[in-house]
C-alpha positions in Angstrom: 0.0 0.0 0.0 1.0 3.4 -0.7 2.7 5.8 2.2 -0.6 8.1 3.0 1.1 10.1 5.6 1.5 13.3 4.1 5.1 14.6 6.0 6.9 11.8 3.7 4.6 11.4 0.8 6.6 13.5 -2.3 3.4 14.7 -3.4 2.4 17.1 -1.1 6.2 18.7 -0.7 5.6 20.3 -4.5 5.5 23.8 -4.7 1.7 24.7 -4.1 0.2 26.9 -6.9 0.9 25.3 -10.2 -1.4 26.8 -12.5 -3.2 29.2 -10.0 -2.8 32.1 -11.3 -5.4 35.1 -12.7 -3.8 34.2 -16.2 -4.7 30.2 -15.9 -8.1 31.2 -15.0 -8.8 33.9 -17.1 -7.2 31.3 -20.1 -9.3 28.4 -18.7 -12.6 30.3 -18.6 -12.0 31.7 -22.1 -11.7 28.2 -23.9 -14.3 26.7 -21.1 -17.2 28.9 -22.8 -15.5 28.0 -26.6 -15.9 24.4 -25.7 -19.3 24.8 -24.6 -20.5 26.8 -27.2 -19.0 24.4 -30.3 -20.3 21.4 -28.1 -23.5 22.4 -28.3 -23.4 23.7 -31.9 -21.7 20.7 -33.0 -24.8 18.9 -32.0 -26.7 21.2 -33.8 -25.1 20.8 -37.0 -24.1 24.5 -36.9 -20.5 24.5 -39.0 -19.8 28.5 -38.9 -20.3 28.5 -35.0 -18.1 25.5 -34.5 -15.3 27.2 -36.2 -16.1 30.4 -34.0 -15.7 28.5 -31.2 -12.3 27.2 -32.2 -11.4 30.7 -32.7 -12.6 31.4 -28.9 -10.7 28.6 -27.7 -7.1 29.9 -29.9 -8.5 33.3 -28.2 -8.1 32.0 -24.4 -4.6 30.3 -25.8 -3.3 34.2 -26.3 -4.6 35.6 -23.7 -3.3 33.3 -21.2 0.2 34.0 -22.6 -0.5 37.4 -22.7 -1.0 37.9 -19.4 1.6 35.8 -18.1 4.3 37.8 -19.8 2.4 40.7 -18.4 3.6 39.2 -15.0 -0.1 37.8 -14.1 1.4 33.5 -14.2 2.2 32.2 -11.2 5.1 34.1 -9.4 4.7 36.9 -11.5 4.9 40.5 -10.2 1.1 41.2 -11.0 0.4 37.7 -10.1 -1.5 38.8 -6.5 -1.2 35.0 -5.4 1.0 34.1 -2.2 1.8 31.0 -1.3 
């Protein structure tokens, strides 16, 4: 069985805040509303809003790098997270 205990497990010494970060969010709610929208136009047979919706998701791509080279990743400047 595994070690649970979580003083030697290696899993819980990583660095906490991988991907918590105003520019993971902002990227991940960006393409979460593309998926959802060419989801449900995919089922509706709707070709032009599918590809809009790929554009959305490419959208959330660059604006997640955006802000993290504006210093809003995690451990940036801007980045308002402490840990």
């Amino acid at each position: 069985m595994a070690n649970a205990n979580p003083q030697i497990d290696p899993m819980h010494s990583e660095e906490i805040g991988h991907g918590n970060s105003r520019a993971a969010w902002s990227m991940y709610g960006i393409m979460m509303v593309g998926f959802v929208i060419g989801g449900i136009a995919f089922a509706a047979h709707n070709h032009v809003v599918v590809y809009a919706s790929v554009g959305i998701v490419i959208l959330g791509l660059i604006v997640g790098w955006i802000m993290k080279k504006a210093g809003f990743g995690v451990g940036g400047p801007k980045s308002g997270f402490t840990h």
